[in-house]
C-alpha positions in Angstrom: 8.6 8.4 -10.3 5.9 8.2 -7.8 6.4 8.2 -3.9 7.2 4.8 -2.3 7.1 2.6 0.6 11.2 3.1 1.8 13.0 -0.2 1.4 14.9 0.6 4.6 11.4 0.8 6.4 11.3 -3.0 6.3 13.5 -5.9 7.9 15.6 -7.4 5.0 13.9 -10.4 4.2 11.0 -9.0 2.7 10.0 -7.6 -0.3 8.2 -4.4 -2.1 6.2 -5.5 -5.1 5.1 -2.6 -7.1 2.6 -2.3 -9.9 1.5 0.0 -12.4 -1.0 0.2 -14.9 -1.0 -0.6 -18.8 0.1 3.8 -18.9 2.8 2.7 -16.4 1.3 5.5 -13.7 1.3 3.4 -10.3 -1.4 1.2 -9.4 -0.2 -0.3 -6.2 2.8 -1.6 -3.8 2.8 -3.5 -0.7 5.3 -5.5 1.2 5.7 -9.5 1.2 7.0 -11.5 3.5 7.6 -15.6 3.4 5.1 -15.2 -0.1 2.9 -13.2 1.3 1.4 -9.9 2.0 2.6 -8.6 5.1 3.0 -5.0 6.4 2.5 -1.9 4.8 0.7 -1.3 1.4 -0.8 1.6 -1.1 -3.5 1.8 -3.5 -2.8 4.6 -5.9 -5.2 6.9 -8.2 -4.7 7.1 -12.1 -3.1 10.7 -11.5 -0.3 8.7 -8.5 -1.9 10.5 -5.7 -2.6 7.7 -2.7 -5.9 6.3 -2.7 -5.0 3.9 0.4 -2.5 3.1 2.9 -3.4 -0.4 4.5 -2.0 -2.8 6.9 -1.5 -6.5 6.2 -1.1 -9.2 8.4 -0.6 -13.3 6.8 -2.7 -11.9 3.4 -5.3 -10.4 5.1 -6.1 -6.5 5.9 -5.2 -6.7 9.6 -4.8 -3.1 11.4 -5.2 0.6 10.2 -6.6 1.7 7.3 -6.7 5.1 5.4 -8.6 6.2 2.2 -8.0 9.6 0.6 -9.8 11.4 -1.5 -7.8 12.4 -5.0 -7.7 15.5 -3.7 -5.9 14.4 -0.7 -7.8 14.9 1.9 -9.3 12.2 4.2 -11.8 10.1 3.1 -11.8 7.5 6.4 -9.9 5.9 8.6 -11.0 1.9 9.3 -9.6 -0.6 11.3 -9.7 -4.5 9.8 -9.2 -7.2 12.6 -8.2 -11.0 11.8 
């Protein structure tokens, strides 16, 4: 199994929607909240190593943003405002 987001990082009433690819390695997770995506979310590479950790706000990349190389190290760090 591949790391997740912690379902006791997030108030009850939400949800953590995973997906994986056709293989059934991970593809992506992120949290939802009254339909839609809100909080914390990943982007994973083929191989499960995080591509991206993103913040959503109301379905829209609101706040801190990290991409990673497959190696792990840092590729950027961005910031998305609404």
């Amino acid at each position: 199994m591949y790391p997740s987001l912690s379902d006791n990082a997030v108030p009850e009433e939400t949800q953590i929607r995973r997906h994986a690819r056709n293989d059934g390695s991970p593809c992506c997770e992120y949290t939802i909240v009254d339909g839609k995506k809100h909080g914390p979310a990943r982007m994973f590479y083929a191989s499960g190593k995080v591509y991206a950790e993103e913040t959503w706000a109301a379905d829209a990349l609101n706040g801190p943003t990290k991409l990673f190389y497959e190696s792990g190290s840092k590729q950027a760090d961005l910031e998305y405002k609404d």
